[in-house]
N, C-alpha and C positions, 0 to 999 in steps of 0.2 A: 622466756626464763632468764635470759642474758641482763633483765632488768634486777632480779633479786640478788643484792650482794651476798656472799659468801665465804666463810673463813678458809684457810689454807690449814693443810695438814699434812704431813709425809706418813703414810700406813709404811709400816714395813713387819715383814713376816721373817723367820729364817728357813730354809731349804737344806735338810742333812745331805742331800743326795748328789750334787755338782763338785766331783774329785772327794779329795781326801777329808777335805777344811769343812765342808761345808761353806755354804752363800748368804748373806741377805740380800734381799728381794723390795723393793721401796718402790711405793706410789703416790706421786702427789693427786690430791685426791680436795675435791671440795665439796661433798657431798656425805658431809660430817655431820653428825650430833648426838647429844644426848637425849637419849630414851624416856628414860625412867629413874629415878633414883632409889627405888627403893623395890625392886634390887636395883643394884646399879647397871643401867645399861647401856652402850654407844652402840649406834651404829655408822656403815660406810657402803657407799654404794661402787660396784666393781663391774669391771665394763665384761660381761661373759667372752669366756674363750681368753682373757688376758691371761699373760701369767701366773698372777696375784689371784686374778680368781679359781687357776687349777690350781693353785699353793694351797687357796684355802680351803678347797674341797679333802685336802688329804690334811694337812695342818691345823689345828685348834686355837693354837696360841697365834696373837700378834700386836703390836703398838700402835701407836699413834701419838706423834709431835707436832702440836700446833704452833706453825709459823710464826715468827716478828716479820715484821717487814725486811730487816735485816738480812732474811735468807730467805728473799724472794729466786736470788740463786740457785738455791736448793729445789724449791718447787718448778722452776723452771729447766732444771736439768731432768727430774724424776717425771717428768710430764712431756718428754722428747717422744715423739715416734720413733719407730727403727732407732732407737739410740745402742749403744754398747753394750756392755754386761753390764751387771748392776755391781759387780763387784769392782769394776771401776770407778762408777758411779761414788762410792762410799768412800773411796779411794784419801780426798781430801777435808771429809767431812766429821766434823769431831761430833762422838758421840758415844756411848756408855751402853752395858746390856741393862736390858730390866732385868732384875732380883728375879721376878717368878717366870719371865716367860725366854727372857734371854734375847729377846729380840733388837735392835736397834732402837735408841732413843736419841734423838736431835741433842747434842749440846747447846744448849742457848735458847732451847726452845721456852715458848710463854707457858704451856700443858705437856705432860705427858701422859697416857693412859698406856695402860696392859692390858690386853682384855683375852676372853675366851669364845669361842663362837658359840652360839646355844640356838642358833636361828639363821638359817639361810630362805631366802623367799623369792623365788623368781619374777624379775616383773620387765618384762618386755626385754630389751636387750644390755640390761643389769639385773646385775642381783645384789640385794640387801644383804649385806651382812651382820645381823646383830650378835652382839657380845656382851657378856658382862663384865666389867670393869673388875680387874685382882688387885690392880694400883692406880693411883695417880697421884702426881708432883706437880710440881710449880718452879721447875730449874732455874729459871728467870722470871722477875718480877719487873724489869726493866724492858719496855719499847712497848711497841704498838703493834697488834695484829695484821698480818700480811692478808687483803682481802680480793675476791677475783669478783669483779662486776665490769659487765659489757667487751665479756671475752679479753679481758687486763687483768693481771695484777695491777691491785692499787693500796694506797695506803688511807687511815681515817685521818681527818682532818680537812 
């Protein structure tokens, strides 16, 4: 599978329960797409037992901002094992809430979606997440998709 290229995206969910503030919670994730359009659907596949996947078992709401190659940065911090809080994580990353779900959306990003979960499906040691789509934007129309093929980020061209 390492031979099929694949888009880059950051999911991120919000978490009320970590202190007082609450948290976002971000996955880089390449295991992205669209469903169906009519309803609209995405889905994302989530590794069981990760964080992101016990967020989304209690949580509904979440995004997704699809990569430039530009913040391959991005995807490469959100994609760390044993890495830090995620509240550091976000720490230097510009980004805005979505209108309906509140959640983190990539500044600069190529897509963004909002979505709702209406489908969990377990399959082996992920699970699908499908959603349907509340919004989508196009924050940036400038650059080229950030893509992972044969275990790299890589860029088209």
């Amino acid at each position: 599978m390492s031979r099929l290229a694949a888009g880059v995206v950051l999911v991120t969910a919000y978490d009320p329960d970590p202190g007082l503030d609450g948290e976002d919670v971000g996955m880089t994730a390449t295991a992205f797409l669209s469903v169906s359009l009519d309803p609209p659907l995405a889905m994302v596949s989530v590794r069981n037992g990760s964080r992101m996947d016990e967020l989304l078992t209690e949580r509904e709401e979440w995004a997704a901002s699809v990569l430039s190659e530009s913040q391959r940065h991005i995807a490469g911090r959100f994609a760390m094992k044993g890495r830090i809080s995620d509240r550091l994580l976000f720490d230097d990353i510009p980004y805005t809430r979505g209108a309906v779900t509140g959640c983190a959306l990539v500044g600069g990003a190529l897509a963004t979606v909002e979505c709702r979960t209406e489908q969990r499906v377990v399959a082996g040691d992920h699970t699908l997440v499908i959603g349907r789509v509340l919004s989508a934007a196009q924050p940036s129309s400038d650059g080229s998709p950030l893509v992972y093929f044969r275990g790299r980020y890589r860029t088209l061209g």
